[in-house]
N, C-alpha and C positions, 0 to 999 in steps of 0.2 A: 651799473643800474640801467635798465629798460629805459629805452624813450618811451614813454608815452604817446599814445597814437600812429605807432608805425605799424606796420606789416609784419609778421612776423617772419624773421631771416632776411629782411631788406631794410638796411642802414640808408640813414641822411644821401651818402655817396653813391652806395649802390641806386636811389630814386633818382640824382639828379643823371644816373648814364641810363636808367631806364628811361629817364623823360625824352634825352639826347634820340634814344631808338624808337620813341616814341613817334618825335617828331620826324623822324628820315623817312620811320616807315608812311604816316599821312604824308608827308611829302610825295614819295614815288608812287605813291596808292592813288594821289591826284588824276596822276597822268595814265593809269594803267587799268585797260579796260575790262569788267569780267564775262568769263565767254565760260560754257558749259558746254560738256559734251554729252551728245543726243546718240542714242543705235539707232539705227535704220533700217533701211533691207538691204543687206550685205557691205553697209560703210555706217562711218560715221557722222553727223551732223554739227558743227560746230557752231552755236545758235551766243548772241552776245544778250546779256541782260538789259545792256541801256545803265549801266550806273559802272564805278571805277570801284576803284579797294579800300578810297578813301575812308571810308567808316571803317575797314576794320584795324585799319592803323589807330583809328581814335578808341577803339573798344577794345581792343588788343594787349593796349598798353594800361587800360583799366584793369581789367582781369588779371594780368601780371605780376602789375606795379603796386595798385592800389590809387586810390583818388587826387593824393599830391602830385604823384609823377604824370598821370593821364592829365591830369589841368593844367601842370606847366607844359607839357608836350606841345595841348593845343593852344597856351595862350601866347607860345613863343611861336606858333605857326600864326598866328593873327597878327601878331606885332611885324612879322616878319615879311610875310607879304605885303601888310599897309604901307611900310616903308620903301617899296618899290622890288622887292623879291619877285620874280616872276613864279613864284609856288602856290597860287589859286591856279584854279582850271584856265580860266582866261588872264593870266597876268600876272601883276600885282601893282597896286600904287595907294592913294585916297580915292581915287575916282573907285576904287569897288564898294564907296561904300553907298554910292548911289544906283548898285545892282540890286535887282529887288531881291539876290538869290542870298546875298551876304548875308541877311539873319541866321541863315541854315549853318554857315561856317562860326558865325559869334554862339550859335549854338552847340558847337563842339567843348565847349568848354563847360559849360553845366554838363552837360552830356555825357563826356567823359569821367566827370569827376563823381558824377553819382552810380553811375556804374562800377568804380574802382571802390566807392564805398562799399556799396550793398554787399562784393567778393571779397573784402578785407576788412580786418585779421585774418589769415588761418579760413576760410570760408571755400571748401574746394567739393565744391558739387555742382555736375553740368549743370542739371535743370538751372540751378541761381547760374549760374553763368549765364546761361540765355535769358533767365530773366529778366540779369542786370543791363546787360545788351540792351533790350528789350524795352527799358523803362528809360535809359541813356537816349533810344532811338527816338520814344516817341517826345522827350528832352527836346532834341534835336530841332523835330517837328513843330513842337510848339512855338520856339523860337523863331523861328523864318517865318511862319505863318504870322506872328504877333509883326513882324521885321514889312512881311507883305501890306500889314493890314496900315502901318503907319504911313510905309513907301506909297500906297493910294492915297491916302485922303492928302497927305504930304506935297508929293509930286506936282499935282495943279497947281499949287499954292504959289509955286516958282515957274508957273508959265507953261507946263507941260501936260497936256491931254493928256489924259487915257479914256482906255473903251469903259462902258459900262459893265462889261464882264469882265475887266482887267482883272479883279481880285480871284475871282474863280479858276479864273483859266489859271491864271500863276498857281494857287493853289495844286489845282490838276495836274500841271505839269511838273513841282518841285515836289510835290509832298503826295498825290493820291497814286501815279505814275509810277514811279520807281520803287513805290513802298514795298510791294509782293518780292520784289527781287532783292529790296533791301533788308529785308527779314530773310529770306535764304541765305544773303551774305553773311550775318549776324551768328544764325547759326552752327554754320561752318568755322566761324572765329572761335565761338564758345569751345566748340569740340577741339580744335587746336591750343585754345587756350588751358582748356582741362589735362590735355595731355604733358603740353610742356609742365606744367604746374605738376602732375606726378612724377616726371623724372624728375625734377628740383628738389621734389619733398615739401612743398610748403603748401 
């Protein structure tokens, strides 16, 4: 008999070694930066985006997996760095949870998992691939920004200034910033993701 609410052609066991690849790939994607290649006049340009792979290991593993395996992927990358893993971009310990950027990482985890729903069951069409990317990302965003908006009013509370533009400027630099480039990334996943997903057949 079928489980109920699985993927079709991915068993309980098969999710938890997807989640295992899930998490390797956000892991290394942490640390690895994405860079594009430009033509020129008679070379080529290799121009960096300003953001790592991060995301596509978390959207990667949605499109794939499906919503179970993309959530545990990321909620064992959170647990894992808070306990001192050095696998955040700067680190890992409790102290990141007093970075204003951590919303953006606690937002992997909605993120991911709404993503792997929207493509599962059986759901293998780019455009919904980028969609679900697409609506996981702006997941993402909402979170860090809600994560921002506490970390300001917060903050003072225990003795530490910030500017008057503190909330904007973080905004701008985690969330308005890298958006353009993080929606390129996204879509490149999707395409990758579409493909693998036709030689599997699911």
């Amino acid at each position: 008999m079928r489980q109920k609410n699985k993927p079709e052609g991915i068993s309980a066991i098969n999710e938890f070694f997807w989640a295992l690849i899930g998490l390797m790939l956000t892991v290394m994607g942490t640390f690895v930066e994405v860079f594009v290649v430009l033509p020129g006049e008679g070379n080529v340009k290799i121009t960096s985006l300003g953001i790592t792979y991060q995301l596509a290991g978390v959207f990667l593993t949605g499109m794939l997996a499906g919503k179970n395996a993309a959530a545990a992927a990321q909620i064992a990358y959170v647990i894992m760095g808070l306990f001192k893993l050095p696998i955040f971009y700067l680190g890992g310990s409790f102290d990141y949870l007093q970075y204003p950027s951590f919303g953006y990482i606690l937002g992997f985890i909605p993120g991911a998992w709404l993503c792997g729903f929207l493509v599962m069951p059986g759901k293998r069409r780019l455009e919904l691939f980028a969609l679900s990317a697409f609506c996981g990302l702006i997941v993402v965003h909402v979170c860090g920004i809600l994560y921002l908006v506490g970390y300001t009013y917060i903050t003072p509370l225990l003795g530490n200034q910030l500017s008057e533009s503190y909330l904007w400027d973080a905004i701008r630099l985690y969330t308005i910033t890298p958006f353009v480039s993080q929606l390129a990334l996204i879509c490149a996943v999707s395409v990758v993701a579409f493909i693998i997903r036709l030689i599997l057949l699911y």
